[in-house]
MDAnalysis code that builds the backbone (N, CA, C; Angstrom):
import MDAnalysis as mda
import numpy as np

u = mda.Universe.empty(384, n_residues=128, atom_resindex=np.repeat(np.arange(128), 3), trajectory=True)
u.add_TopologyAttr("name", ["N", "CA", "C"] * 128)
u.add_TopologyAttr("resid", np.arange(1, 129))
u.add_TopologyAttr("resname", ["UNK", "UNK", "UNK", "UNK", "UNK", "UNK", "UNK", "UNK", "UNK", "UNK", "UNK", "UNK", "UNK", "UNK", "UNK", "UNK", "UNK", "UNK", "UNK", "UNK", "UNK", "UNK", "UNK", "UNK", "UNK", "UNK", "UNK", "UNK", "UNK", "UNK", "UNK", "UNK", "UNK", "UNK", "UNK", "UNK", "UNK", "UNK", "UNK", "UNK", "UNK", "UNK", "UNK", "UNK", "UNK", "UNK", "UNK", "UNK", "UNK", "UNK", "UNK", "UNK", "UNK", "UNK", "UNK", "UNK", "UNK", "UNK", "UNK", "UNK", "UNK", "UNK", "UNK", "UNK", "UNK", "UNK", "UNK", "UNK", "UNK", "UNK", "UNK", "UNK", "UNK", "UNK", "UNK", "UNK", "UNK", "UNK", "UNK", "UNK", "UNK", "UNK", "UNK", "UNK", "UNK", "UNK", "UNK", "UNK", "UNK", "UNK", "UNK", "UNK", "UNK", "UNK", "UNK", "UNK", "UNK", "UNK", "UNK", "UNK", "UNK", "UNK", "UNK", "UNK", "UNK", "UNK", "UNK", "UNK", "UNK", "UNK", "UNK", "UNK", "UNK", "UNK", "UNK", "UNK", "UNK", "UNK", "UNK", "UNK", "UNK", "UNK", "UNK", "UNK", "UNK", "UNK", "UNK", "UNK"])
u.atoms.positions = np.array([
    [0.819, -1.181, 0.000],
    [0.000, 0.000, 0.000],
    [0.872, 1.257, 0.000],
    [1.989, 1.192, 1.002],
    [2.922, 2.654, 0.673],
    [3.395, 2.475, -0.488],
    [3.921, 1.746, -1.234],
    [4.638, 1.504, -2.632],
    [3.573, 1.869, -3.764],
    [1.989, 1.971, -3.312],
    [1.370, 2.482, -4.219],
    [1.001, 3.956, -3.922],
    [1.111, 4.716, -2.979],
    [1.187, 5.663, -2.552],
    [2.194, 6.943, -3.142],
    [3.063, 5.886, -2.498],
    [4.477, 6.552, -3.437],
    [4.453, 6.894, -4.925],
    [4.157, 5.831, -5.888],
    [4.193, 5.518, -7.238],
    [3.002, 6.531, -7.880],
    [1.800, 6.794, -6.966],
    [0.378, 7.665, -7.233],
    [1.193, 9.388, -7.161],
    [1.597, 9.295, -5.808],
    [2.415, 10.671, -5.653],
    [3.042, 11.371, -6.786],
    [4.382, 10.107, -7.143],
    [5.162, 10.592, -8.085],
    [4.273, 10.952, -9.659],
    [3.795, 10.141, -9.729],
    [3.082, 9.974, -11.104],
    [2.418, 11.912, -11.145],
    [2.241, 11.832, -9.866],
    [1.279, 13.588, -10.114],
    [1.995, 14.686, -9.813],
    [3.152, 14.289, -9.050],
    [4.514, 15.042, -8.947],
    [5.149, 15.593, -10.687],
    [4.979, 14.496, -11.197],
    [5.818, 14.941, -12.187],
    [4.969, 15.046, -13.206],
    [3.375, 14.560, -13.516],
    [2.533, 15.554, -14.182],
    [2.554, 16.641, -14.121],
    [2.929, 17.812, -13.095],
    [2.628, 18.330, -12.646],
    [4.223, 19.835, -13.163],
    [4.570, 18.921, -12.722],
    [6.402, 19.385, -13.561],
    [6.395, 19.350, -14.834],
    [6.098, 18.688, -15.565],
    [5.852, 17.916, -17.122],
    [4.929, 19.310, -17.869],
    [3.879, 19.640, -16.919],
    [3.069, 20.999, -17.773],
    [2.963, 22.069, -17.248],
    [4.428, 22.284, -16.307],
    [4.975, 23.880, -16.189],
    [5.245, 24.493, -17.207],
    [4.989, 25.667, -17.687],
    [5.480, 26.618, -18.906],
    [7.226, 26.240, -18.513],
    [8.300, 26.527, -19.486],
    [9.352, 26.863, -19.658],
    [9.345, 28.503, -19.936],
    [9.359, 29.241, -18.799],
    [9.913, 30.217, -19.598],
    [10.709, 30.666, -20.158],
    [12.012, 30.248, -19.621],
    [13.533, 30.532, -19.528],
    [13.860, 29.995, -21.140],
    [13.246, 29.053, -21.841],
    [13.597, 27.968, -23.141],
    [14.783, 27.434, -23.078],
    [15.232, 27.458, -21.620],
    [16.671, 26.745, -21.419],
    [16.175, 24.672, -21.749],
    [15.680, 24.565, -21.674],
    [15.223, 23.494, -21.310],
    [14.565, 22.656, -23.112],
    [15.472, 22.042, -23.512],
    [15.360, 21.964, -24.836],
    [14.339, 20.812, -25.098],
    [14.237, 19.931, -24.069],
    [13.456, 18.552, -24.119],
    [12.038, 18.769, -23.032],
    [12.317, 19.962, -22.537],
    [11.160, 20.543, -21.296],
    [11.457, 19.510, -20.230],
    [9.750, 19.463, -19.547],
    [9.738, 18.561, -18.226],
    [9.187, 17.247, -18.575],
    [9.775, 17.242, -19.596],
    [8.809, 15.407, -19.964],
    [9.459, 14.546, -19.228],
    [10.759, 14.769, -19.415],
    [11.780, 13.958, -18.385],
    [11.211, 13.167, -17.022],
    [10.312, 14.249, -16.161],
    [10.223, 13.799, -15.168],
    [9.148, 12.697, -15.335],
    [8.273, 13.002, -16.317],
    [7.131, 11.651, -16.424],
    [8.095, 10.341, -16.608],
    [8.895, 10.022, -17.218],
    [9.727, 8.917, -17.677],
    [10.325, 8.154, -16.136],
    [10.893, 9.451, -15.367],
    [11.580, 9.334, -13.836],
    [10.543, 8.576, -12.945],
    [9.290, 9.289, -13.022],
    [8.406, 8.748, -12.229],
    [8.147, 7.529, -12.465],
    [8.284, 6.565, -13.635],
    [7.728, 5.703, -14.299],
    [8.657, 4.581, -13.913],
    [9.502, 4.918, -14.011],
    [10.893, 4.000, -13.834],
    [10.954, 4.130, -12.430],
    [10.452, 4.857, -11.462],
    [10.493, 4.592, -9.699],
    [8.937, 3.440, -9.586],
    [8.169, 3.920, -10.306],
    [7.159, 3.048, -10.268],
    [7.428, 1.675, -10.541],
    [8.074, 1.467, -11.860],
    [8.711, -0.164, -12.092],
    [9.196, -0.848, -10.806],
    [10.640, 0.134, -10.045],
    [11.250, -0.230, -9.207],
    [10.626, -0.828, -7.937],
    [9.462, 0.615, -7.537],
    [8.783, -0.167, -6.733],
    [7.845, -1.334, -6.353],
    [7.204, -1.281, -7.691],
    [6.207, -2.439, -8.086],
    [7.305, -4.276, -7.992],
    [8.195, -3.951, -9.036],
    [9.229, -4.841, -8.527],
    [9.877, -5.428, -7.198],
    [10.180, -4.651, -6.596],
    [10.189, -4.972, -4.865],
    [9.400, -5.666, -4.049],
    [7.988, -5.138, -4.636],
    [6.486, -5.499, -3.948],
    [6.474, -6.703, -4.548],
    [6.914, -7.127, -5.723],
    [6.697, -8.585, -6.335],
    [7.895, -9.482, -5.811],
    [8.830, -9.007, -5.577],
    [9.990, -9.818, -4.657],
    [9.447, -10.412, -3.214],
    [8.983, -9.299, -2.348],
    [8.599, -9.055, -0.863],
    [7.612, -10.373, -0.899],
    [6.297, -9.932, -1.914],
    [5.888, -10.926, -2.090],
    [5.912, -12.592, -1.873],
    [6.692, -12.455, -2.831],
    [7.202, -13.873, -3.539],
    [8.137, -14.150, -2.407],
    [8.975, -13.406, -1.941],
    [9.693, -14.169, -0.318],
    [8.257, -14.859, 0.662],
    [7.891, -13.729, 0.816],
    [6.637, -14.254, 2.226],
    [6.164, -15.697, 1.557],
    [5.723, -15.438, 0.093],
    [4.687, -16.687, -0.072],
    [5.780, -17.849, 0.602],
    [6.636, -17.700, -0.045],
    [7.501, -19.092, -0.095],
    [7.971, -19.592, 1.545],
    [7.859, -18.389, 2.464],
    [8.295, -18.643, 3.556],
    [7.089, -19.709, 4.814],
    [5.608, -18.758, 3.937],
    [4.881, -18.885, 4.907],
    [3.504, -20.511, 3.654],
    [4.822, -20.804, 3.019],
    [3.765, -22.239, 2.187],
    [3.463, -23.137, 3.216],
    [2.732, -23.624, 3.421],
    [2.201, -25.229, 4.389],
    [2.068, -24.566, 5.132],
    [1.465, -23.270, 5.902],
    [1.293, -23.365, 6.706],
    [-0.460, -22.136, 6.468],
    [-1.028, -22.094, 7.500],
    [-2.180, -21.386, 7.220],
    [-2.602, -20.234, 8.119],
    [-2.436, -18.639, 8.165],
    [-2.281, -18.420, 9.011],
    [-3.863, -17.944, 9.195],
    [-4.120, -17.095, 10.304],
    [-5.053, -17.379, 11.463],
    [-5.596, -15.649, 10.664],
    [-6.959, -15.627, 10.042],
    [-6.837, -14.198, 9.460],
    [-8.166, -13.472, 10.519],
    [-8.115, -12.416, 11.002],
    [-9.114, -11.596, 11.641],
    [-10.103, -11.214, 10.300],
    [-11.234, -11.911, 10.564],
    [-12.124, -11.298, 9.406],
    [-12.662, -9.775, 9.409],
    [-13.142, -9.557, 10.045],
    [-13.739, -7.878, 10.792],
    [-12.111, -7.152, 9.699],
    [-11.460, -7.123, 11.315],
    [-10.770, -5.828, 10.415],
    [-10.022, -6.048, 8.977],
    [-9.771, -7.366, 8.563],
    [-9.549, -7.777, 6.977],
    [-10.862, -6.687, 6.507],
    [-12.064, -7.695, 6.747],
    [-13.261, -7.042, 5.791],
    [-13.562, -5.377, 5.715],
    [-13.167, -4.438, 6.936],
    [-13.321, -2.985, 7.125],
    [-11.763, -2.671, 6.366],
    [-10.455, -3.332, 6.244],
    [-9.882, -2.686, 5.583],
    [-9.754, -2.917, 4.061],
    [-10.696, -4.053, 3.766],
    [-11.367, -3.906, 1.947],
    [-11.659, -3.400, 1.287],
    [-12.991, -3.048, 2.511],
    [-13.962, -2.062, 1.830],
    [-13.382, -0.581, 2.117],
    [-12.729, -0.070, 2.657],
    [-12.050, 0.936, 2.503],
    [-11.057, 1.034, 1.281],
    [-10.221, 0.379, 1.131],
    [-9.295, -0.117, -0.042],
    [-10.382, 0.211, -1.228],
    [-11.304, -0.474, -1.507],
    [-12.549, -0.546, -2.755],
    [-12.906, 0.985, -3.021],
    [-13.358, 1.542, -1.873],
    [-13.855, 3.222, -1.717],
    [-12.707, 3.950, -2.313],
    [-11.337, 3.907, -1.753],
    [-10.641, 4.490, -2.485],
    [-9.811, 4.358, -3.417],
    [-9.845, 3.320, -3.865],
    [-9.501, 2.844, -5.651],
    [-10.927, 3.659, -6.547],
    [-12.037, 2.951, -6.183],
    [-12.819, 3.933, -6.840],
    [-12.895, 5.416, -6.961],
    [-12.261, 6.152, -6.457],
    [-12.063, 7.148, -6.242],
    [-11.304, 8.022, -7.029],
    [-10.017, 7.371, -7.130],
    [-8.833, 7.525, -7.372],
    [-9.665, 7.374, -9.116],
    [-9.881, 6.067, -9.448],
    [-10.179, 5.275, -11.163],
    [-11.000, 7.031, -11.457],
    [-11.918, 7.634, -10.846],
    [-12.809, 8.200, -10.983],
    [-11.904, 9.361, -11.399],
    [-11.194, 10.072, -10.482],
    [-9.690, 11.066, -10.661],
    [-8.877, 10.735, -11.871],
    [-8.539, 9.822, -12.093],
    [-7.429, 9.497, -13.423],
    [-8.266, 8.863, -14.563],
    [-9.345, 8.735, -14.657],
    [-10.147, 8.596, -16.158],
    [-9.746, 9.424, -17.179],
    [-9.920, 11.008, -16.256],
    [-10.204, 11.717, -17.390],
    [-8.131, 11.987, -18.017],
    [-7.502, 12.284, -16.862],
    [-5.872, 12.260, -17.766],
    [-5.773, 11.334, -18.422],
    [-5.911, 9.865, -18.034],
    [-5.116, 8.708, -18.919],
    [-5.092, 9.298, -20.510],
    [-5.793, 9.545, -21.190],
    [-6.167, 9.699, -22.584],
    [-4.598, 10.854, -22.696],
    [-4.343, 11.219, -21.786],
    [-3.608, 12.574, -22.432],
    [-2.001, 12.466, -22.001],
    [-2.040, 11.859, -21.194],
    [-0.991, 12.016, -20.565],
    [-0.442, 9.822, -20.149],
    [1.093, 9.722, -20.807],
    [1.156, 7.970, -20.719],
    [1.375, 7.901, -18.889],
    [2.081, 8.791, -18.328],
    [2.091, 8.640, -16.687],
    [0.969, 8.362, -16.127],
    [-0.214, 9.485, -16.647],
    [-1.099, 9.746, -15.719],
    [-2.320, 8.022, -16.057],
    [-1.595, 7.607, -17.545],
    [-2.585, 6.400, -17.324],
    [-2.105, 5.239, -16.961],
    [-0.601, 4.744, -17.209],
    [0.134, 3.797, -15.811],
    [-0.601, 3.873, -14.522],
    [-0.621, 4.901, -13.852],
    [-1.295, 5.179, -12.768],
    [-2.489, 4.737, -12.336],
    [-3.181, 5.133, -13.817],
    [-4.866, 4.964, -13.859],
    [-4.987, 2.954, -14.093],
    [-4.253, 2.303, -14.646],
    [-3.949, 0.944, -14.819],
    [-3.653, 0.255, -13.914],
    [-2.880, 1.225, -13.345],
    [-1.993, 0.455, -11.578],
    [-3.423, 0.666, -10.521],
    [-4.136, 1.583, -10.355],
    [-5.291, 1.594, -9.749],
    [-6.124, 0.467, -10.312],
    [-6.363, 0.531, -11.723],
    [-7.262, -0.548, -11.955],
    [-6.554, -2.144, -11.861],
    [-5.768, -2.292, -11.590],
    [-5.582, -3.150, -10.947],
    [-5.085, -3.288, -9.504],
    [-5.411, -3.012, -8.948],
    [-5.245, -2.910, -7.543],
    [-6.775, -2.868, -7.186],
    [-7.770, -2.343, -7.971],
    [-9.129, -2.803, -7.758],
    [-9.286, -3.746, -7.823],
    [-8.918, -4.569, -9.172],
    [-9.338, -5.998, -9.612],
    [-8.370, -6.939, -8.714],
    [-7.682, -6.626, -8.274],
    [-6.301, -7.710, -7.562],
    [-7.473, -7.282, -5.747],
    [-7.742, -6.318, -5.404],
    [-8.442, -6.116, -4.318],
    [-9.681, -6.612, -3.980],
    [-10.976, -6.808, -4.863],
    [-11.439, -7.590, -5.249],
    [-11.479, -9.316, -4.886],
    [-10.247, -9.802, -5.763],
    [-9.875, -11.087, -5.779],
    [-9.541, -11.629, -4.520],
    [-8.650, -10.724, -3.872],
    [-7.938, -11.669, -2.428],
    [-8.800, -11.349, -1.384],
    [-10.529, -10.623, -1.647],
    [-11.342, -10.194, -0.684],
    [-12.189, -11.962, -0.680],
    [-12.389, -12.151, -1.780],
    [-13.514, -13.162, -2.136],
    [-12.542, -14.163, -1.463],
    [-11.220, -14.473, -2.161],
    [-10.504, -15.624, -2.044],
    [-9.949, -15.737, -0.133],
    [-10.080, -14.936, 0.379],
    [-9.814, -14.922, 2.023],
    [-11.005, -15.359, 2.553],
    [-11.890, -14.444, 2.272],
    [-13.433, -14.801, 2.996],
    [-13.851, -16.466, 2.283],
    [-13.281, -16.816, 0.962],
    [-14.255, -18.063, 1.010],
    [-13.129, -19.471, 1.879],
    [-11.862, -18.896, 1.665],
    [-11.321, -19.852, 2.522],
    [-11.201, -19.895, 4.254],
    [-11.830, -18.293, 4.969],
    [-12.004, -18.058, 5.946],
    [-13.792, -18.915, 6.404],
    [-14.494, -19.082, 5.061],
    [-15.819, -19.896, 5.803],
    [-15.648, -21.156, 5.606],
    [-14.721, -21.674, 4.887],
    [-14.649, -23.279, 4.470],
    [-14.009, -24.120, 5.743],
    [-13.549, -23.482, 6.462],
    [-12.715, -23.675, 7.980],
    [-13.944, -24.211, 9.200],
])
């Protein structure tokens, strides 16, 4: 969740840099630069999160751990509220801008991936 935080930040950080006027015309390539920067911290981090991942799974295989349904289920549906939110915010850039729709993609999946491990917890939390 901070690694998507981060990656949302930057993405609007450097939209944001990206369609400052140049006044000076020192700047021969402008601020596009920074959309590219942001993009490539986003890889990095997303990458990490798929490492971190992939350690835990492997650490914690055969075994099953013990999940609190309540606050799982209140921090879902919070998660859901604000992905929708967010999808609702970056609709309208994606079309214009390639950062601002990475972003809008990385949300939509983080809906659909949020979603999935809601159903897939709760149905293995009632099969118990």
């Amino acid at each position: 969740m901070a690694a998507d935080v981060v990656a949302l930040s930057s993405a609007l950080i450097a939209t944001r840099i990206a369609t400052r006027a140049d006044k000076t015309g020192m700047r021969t390539f402008g601020s596009y630069r920074a959309e590219v920067f942001a993009s490539g911290l986003t890889v990095l981090l997303m990458l990490g999160a798929a490492v971190y991942v992939t350690v835990e799974a492997l650490r914690r295989f055969g075994t099953a751990p013990d999940v609190a349904a309540g606050p799982m289920l209140l921090v879902g549906a919070l998660g859901l509220v604000v992905n929708v939110i967010a999808l609702l915010l970056l609709r309208g850039g994606a079309a214009e801008s390639l950062n601002v729709k990475g972003a809008y993609l990385e949300v939509v999946a983080d809906t659909v991936g949020l979603d999935r491990r809601h159903r897939g917890r709760c149905a293995g939390r009632a099969d118990r």
